[in-house]
C-alpha positions in Angstrom: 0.0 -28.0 -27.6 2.4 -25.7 -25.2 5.2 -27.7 -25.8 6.5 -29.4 -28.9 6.7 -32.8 -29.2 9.1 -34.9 -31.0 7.9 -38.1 -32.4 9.9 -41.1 -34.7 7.9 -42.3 -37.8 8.7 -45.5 -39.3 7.4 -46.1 -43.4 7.0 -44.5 -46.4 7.2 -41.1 -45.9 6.7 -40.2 -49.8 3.7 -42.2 -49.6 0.9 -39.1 -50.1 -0.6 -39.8 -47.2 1.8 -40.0 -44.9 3.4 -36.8 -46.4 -0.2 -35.0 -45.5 0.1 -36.7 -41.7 3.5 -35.3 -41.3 2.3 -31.2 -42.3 -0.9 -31.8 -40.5 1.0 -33.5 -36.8 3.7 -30.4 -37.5 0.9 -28.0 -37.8 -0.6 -29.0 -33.8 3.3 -28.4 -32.9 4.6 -31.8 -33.2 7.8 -32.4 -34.8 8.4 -35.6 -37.2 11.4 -37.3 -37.4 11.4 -40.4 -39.8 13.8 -43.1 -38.2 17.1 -43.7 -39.5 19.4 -46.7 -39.7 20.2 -47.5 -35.9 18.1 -44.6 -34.3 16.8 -45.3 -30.5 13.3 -44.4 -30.0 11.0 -45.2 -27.1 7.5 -44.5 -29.5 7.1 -44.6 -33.1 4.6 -44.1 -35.6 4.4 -47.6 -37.4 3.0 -46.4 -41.1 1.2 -48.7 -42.8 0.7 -47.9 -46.8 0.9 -52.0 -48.3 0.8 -55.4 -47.0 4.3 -55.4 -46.1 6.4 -54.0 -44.0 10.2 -53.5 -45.7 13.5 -55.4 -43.9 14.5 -51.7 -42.6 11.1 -51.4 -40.9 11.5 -54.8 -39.1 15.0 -54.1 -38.3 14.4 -50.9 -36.9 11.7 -52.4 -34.7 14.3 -55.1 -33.7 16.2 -52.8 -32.6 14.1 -50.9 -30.3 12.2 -54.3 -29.0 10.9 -52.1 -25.9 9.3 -48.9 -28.2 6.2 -48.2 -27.6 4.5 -48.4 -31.5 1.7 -46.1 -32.7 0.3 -48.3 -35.8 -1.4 -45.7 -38.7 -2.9 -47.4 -41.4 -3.0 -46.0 -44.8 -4.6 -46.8 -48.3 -3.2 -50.0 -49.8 -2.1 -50.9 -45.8 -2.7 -54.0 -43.4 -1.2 -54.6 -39.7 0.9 -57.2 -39.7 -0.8 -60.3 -37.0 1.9 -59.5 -34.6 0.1 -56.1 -34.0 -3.3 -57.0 -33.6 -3.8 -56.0 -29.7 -2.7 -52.8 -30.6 -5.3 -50.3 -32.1 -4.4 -48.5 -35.0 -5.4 -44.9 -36.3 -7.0 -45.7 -39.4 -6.7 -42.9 -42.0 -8.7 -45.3 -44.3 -11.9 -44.7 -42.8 -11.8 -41.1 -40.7 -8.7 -39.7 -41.8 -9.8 -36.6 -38.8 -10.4 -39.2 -36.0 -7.6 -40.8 -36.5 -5.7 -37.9 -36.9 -6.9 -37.4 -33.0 -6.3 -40.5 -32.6 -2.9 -40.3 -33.1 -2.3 -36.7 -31.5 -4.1 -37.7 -28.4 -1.7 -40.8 -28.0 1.4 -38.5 -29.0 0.2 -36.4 -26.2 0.1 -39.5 -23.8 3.5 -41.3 -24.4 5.8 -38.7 -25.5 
């Protein structure tokens, strides 16, 4: 990419997974910045590693109603029913496709 990008992630960020996301999105030049109590974002990466999203998560999302969410899904993850028109980038099955997956939609709405 010519310019970087900066993008929010919400979720476990020591989850293995998602640590490997974060070096691989950095290494196509786009910076991650994991959401912090009362950060205002417009997208986010919605990390998925368990059944359940934590009270932080939720809140966060609360907070920025209007955020435009980029669901990943991760081993041991499920979208919550409130997300199912949204298509995720499932690292479960083609962690490489959904890795350009996800870029191509960084690309898009950042």
């Amino acid at each position: 990419m010519s310019d970087k990008k900066t993008i929010y992630l919400l979720g476990d960020t020591e989850h293995a997974d998602v640590s490997e996301l974060i070096t691989a999105l950095n290494d196509v030049g786009v910076e991650v910045k994991p959401v912090t109590t009362n950060e205002q974002f417009s997208v986010v990466i919605l990390c998925v590693t368990n059944t359940e999203l934590s009270k932080e998560v939720w809140r966060a999302l609360d907070a920025n109603r209007t955020a435009r969410i980029l669901p990943a899904i991760f081993r041991g993850g499920s979208i919550p029913a409130i997300f199912a028109g949204i298509k995720p980038a499932d690292f479960t099955k083609n962690s490489a496709k959904a890795l350009a997956d996800l870029t191509y939609a960084i690309r898009k709405f950042c």
